[in-house]
N, C-alpha and C positions, 0 to 999 in steps of 0.2 A: 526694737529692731524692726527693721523694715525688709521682706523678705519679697523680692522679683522675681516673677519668675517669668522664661521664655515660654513661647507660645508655639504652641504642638502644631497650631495650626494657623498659617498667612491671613488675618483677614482679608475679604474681598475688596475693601478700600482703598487697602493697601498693599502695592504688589511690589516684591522685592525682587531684586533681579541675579539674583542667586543661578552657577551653574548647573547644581545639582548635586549630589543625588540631597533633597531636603533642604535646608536652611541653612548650607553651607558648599563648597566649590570644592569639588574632591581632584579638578584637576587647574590648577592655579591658569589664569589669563596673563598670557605674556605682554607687559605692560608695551605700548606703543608710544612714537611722540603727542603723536594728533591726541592724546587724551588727557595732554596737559598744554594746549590749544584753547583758545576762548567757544566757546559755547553760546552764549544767549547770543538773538538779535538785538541789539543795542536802541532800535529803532522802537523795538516793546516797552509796554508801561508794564510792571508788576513784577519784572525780574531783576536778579543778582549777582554777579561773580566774582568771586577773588581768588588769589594766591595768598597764602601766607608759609612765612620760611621764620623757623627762629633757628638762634644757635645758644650753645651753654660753653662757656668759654672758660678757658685756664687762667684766665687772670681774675675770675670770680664774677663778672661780665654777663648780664644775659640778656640778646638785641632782639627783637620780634617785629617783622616787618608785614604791611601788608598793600598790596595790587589791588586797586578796587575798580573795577572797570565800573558799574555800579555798587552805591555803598546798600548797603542791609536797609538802611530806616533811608536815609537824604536820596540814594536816589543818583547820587556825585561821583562822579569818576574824582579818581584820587588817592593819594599813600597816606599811610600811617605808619610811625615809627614809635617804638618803645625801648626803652632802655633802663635794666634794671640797676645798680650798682652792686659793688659789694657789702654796700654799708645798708642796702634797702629801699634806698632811695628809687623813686621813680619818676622818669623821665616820660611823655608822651605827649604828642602830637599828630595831629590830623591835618594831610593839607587835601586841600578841594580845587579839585582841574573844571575845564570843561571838557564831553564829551569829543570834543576832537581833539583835544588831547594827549588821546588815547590811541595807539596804535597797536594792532593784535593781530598774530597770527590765527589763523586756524590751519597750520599745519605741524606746530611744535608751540613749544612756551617762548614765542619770542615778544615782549612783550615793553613797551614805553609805555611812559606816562609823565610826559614834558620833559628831564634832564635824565628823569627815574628809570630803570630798565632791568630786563630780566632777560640772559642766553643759555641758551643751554646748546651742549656741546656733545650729538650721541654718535663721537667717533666709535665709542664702545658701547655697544645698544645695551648687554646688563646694566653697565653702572656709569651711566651717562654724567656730565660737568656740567654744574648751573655758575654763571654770576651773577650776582644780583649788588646790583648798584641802588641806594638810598643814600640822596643828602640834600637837608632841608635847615636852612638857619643856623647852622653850626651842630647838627646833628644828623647821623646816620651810619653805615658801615658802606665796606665793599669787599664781599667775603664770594670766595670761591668754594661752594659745592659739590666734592666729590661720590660717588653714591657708595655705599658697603653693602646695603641691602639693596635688591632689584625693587621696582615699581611697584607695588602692587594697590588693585583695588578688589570690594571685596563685589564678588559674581562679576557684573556688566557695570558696575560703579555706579549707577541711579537707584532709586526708590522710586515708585510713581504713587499718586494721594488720587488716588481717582480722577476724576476730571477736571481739579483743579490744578494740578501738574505737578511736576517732579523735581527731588533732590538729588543734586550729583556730588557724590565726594570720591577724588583720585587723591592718592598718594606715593609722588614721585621718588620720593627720597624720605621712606621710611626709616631712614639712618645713614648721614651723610657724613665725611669725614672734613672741616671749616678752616681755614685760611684765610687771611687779610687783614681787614683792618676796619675797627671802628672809631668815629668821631664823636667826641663828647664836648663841646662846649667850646668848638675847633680844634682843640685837641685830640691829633690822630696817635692813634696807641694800633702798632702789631698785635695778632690775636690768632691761637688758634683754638680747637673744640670741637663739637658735636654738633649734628645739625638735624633740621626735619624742614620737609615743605609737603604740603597737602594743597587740596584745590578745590572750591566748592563753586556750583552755580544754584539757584532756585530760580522755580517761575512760578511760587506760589507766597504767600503769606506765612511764614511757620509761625507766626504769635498765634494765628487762627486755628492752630490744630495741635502746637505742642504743648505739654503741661511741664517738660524738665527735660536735660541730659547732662550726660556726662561723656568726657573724652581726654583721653590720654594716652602715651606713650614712656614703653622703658626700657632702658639699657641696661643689662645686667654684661657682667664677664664673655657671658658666649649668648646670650639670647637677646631678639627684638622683638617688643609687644605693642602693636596699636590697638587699642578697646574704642568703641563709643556706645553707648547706652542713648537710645532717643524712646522718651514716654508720650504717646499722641494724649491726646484728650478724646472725648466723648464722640466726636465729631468725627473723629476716624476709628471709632468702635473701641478705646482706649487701648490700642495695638501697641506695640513694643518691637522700633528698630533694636537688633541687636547687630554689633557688628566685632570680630577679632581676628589678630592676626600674631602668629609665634612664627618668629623665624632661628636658625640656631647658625651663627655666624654667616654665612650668604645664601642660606640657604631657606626658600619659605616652606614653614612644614604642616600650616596652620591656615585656614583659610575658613570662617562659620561664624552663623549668626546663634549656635545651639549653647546657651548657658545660660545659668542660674546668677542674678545679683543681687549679693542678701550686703544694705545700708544698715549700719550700727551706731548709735553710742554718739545723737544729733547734739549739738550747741549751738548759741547763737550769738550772732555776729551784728554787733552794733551798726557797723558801716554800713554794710548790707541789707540790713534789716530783715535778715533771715537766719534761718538755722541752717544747719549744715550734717553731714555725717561726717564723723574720724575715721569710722572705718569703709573700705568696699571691700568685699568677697568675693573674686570670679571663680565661681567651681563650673569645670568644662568636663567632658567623658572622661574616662579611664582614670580618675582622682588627678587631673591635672586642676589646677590652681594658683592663682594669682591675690594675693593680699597685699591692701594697700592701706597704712596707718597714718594718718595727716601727722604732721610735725611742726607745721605755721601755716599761716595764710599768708601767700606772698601779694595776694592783690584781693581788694574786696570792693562790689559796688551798689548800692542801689540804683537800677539803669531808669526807675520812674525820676532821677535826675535828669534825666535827656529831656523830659517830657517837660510843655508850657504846662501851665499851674492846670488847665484848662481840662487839659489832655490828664495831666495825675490824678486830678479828681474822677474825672471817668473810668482810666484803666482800675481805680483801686476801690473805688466805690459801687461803680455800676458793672464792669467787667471782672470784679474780683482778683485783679492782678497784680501782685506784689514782685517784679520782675529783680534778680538779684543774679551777681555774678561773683563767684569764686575761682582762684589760683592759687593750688595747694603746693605747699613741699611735702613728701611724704616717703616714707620708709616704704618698701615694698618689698616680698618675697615670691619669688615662682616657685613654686612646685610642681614638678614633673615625673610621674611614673611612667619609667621607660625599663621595658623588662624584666619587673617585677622589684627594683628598685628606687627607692624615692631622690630625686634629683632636686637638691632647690639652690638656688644664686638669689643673694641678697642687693640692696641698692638704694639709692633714690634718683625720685623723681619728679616732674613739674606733671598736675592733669588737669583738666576745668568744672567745672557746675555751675551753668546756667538754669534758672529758675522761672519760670511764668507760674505756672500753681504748684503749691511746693508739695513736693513727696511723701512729707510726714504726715500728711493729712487724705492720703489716699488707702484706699482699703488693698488690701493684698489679691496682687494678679495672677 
């Protein structure tokens, strides 16, 4: 068992931008457009952005799209599309624009990227309308995003890493209500379901300082939960982003970085060439808790695949980096003590693990 714990105290490297009081926002930030607006200058070397929106659909269907004004590792303005079946099969492709391209607001999510685009529509500033258009080669959707839960992000949405600069993650549509339609091999199929869109920029390296994370979201009957777990490395004083968010039908009741996560009961994953944990444990104040029990791997990778022969030998021999990606199904339970009563809604749900130095092999924080 691997037992995390949160940190009593911000390192000074890293400065979280939490409203207060502590390591969490005791009065939620009323989400705006502009903070789902592009962010970096385009014009700089060393930074990031994207949108990603997926949706979980009734016809067993699961589509994961993503905005890359810059990609993470290339650099490329450009989409990606992913498409799960019901049978498991998976579908994905990358395509690569040039920078001009690329057309971005900085006053809302209005956003092209050659045919590809993203609107959002806050005739209703709670629970604002996205579409998002993706079609490439005989594949993509074009789903309308309705919001059920408001914006939220967690303090002022960034992280800063000292002088080397900072992480941003918003979350527009922490639970969206999906409509339209996806394309599978030209084949357009009606669709509805469930949705989510988050939004990240960096203008730093994160291979350079993170050792692991985790992140997810779930739908139970009446509740929404976004988690992310980010572990630094030595280099930022081995600090621990924590980030959550509980909402109970539209309403956010939850807003803190302040909990404990105890990883249980590792196996290992051939594809990936890593281990993994079945279980996460989020225990937060007042015995509320979240457990989450793997059920499959819906996606597994070794990301030293990306890399030339060149490049693998360095990251895994001289940098010690075995970099690995997981996409879990898993059973989950909330429990809630709310007035002296235990509250729990059961479910599943889709969350990820990405690996640079793996967690099993770190001493307890």
């Amino acid at each position: 068992m691997n037992k995390l714990r949160n940190k009593n105290v911000v390192r000074p490297k890293v400065i979280e931008a939490w409203t207060g009081p502590g390591r969490k926002d005791e009065k939620i930030t009323v989400f705006k457009p502009e903070y789902d607006a592009i962010h970096i200058d385009m014009k700089k070397r060393g930074n990031t952005e994207w949108w990603y929106f997926d949706a979980h659909l009734d016809n067993g269907y699961i589509v994961v799209g993503f905005f890359r004004a810059k990609h993470e590792r290339t650099g490329k303005t450009g989409v990606e599309i992913t498409i799960y079946k019901p049978d498991g099969e998976k579908i994905q492709n990358v395509y690569d624009y040039k920078h001009s391209d690329l057309i971005a607001s900085k006053e809302l999510a209005d956003i092209k990227i050659s045919k590809n685009f993203i609107k959002v529509d806050y005739s209703n500033e709670r629970f604002p309308t996205y579409e998002v258009f993706l079609d490439e080669d005989g594949f993509g959707f074009n789903l309308k995003y309705t919001a059920e839960v408001p914006g939220w992000m967690p303090g002022r949405g960034y992280t800063k890493f000292g002088d080397l600069g900072e992480f941003g993650w918003v979350i527009p549509l922490p639970k969206a209500k999906v409509e339209g339609t996806i394309k599978v091999n030209n084949e357009t199929m009606p669709v509805k379901g469930i949705g989510y869109h988050d939004h990240n920029w960096i203008t730093l390296n994160l291979i350079q300082i993170v050792d692991f994370w985790h992140w997810g979201r779930l739908y139970s009957q009446n509740y929404t939960v976004v988690f992310a777990y980010i572990k630094c490395n030595k280099k930022m004083d081995d600090s621990v982003i924590q980030v959550f968010m509980l909402a109970k039908e539209d309403k956010i009741l939850l807003s803190t970085g302040e909990y404990e996560l105890i990883q249980s009961g590792y196996r290992h994953d051939q594809k990936a060439n890593n281990d993994y944990p079945q279980k996460l444990e989020i225990n937060l104040h007042a015995k509320h808790k979240v457990v989450l029990n793997v059920e499959s791997i819906v996606d597994s990778e070794n990301m030293l695949s990306d890399f030339n022969p060149i490049l693998r030998i360095l990251a895994k021999r001289i940098l010690k980096l075995n970099p690995g990606y997981f996409r879990f199904n898993s059973n989950f339970s909330i429990l809630l003590d709310q007035d002296g009563g235990l509250i729990e809604e059961k479910g599943k749900c889709l969350h990820e693990f990405v690996i640079l130095k793996h967690p099993k092999y770190e001493s307890q924080i």
